[in-house]
C-alpha positions in Angstrom: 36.8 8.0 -12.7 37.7 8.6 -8.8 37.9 12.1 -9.8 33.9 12.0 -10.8 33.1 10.6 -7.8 34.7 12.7 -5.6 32.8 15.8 -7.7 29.6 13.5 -7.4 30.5 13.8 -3.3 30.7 17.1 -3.5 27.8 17.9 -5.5 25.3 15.7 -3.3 26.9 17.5 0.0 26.0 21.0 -1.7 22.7 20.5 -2.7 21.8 18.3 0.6 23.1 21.8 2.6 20.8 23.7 0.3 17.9 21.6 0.9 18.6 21.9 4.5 18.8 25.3 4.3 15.3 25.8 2.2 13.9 23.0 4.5 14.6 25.7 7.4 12.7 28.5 5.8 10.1 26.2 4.8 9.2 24.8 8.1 9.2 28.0 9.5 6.5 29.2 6.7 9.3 32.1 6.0 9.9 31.4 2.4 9.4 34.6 0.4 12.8 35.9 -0.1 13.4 32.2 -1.5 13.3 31.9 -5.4 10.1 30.7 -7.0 12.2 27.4 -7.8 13.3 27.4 -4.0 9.9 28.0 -2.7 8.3 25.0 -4.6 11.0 22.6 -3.3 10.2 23.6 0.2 6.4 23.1 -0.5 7.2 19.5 -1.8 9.4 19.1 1.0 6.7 20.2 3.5 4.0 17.8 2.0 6.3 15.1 2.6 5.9 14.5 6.1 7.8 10.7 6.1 10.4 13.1 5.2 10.5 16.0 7.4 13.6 14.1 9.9 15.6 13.5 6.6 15.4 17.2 5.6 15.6 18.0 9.4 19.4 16.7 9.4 20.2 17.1 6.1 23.6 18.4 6.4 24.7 15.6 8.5 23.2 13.3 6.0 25.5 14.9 3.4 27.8 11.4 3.1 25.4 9.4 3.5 24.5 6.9 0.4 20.8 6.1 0.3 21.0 2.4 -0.4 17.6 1.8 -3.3 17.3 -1.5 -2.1 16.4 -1.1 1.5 15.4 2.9 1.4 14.1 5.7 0.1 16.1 8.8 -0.4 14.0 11.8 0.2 16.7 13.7 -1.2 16.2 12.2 -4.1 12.3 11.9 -4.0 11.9 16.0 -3.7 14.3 16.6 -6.7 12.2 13.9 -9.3 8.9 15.1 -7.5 10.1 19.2 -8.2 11.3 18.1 -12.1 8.1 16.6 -12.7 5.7 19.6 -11.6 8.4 21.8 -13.5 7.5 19.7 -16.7 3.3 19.6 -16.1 3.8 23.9 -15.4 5.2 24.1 -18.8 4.1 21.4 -20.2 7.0 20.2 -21.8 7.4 17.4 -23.1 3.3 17.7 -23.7 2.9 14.1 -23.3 3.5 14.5 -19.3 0.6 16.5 -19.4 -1.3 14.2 -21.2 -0.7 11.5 -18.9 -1.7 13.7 -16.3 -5.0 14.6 -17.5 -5.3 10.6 -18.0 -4.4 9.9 -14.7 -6.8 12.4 -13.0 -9.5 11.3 -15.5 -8.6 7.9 -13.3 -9.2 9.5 -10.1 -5.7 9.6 -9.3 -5.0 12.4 -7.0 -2.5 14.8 -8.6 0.3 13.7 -5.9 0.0 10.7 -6.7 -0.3 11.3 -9.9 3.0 13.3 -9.8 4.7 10.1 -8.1 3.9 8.2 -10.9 5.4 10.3 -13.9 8.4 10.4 -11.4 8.6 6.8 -11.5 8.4 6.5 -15.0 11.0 9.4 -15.9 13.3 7.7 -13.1 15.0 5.0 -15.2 15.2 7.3 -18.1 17.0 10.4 -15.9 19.1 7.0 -14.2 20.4 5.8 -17.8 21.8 9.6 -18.3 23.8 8.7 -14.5 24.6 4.8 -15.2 25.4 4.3 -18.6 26.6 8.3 -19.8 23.8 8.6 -22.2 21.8 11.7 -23.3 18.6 11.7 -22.4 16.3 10.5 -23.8 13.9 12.4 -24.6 12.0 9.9 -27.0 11.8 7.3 -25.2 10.0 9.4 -22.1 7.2 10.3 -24.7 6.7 6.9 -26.0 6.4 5.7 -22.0 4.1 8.2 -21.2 2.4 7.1 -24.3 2.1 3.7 -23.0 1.1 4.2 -19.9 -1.5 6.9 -20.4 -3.9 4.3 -20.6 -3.1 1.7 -17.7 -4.0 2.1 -13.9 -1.6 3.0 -11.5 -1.3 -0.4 -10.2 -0.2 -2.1 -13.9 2.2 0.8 -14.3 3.9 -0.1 -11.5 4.3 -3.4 -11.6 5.6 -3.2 -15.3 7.9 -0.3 -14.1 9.0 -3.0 -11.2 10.2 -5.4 -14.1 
């Protein structure tokens, strides 16, 4: 177990010093030798201002343990926010982009629109972490399902439950 943790340690520390790293490219609107994948992180990171001194000192934030509670960890944030454009580009699982066209049929912007698949693929992604389960996959589409035809505000306050 201390042994996964201290691989969990590392892992965070590398991929905050890569986010730093892209975050320095991105600010400085130099991002075309970065990977297509690369380059769509820094554009999330750069339309997440309430972020920018996070990703600014990212590598000295590398121990640091966001605590969910109290704060959010942009670090985090980006990564769910990237996954879920990755899944409406490819559409896959087709149900996320069902959702989405729902949602903008609401006149939900599409970042906020984004935040909210995020929120609802976060405690499926977190049971994968927590409890050493495959994902899954099923469960995601029958949420997505659900949700499709609520408002934002009654997703998230049966999300908060």
């Amino acid at each position: 177990m201390n042994e996964d943790l201290g691989i969990l340690d590392e892992f965070k520390a590398l991929n905050r010093k890569h986010l730093h790293e892209i975050w320095q490219y991105a600010k400085d609107n130099n991002m075309d030798h970065l990977s297509e994948e690369e380059q769509q992180i820094g554009k999330c990171m750069l339309e997440h201002e309430e972020y920018h001194n996070q990703f600014e000192i990212a590598d000295l934030l590398k121990d640091h343990d966001f605590a969910p509670e109290k704060e959010v960890n942009p670090f985090l944030h980006i990564t769910l926010h990237v996954i879920v454009e990755h899944q409406l580009k490819s559409r896959e699982p087709i149900e996320v982009y069902q959702f989405y066209n729902s949602m903008r049929n609401k006149r939900v912007n599409h970042h906020d629109t984004v935040h909210l698949i995020a929120n609802i693929f976060n405690p499926v992604i977190f049971r994968v972490f927590q409890q050493k389960e495959s994902f899954d996959i099923e469960f995601y589409k029958r949420l997505l399902k659900k949700y499709k035809g609520k408002h934002p505000e009654k997703i998230y306050s049966s999300l908060a439950r």
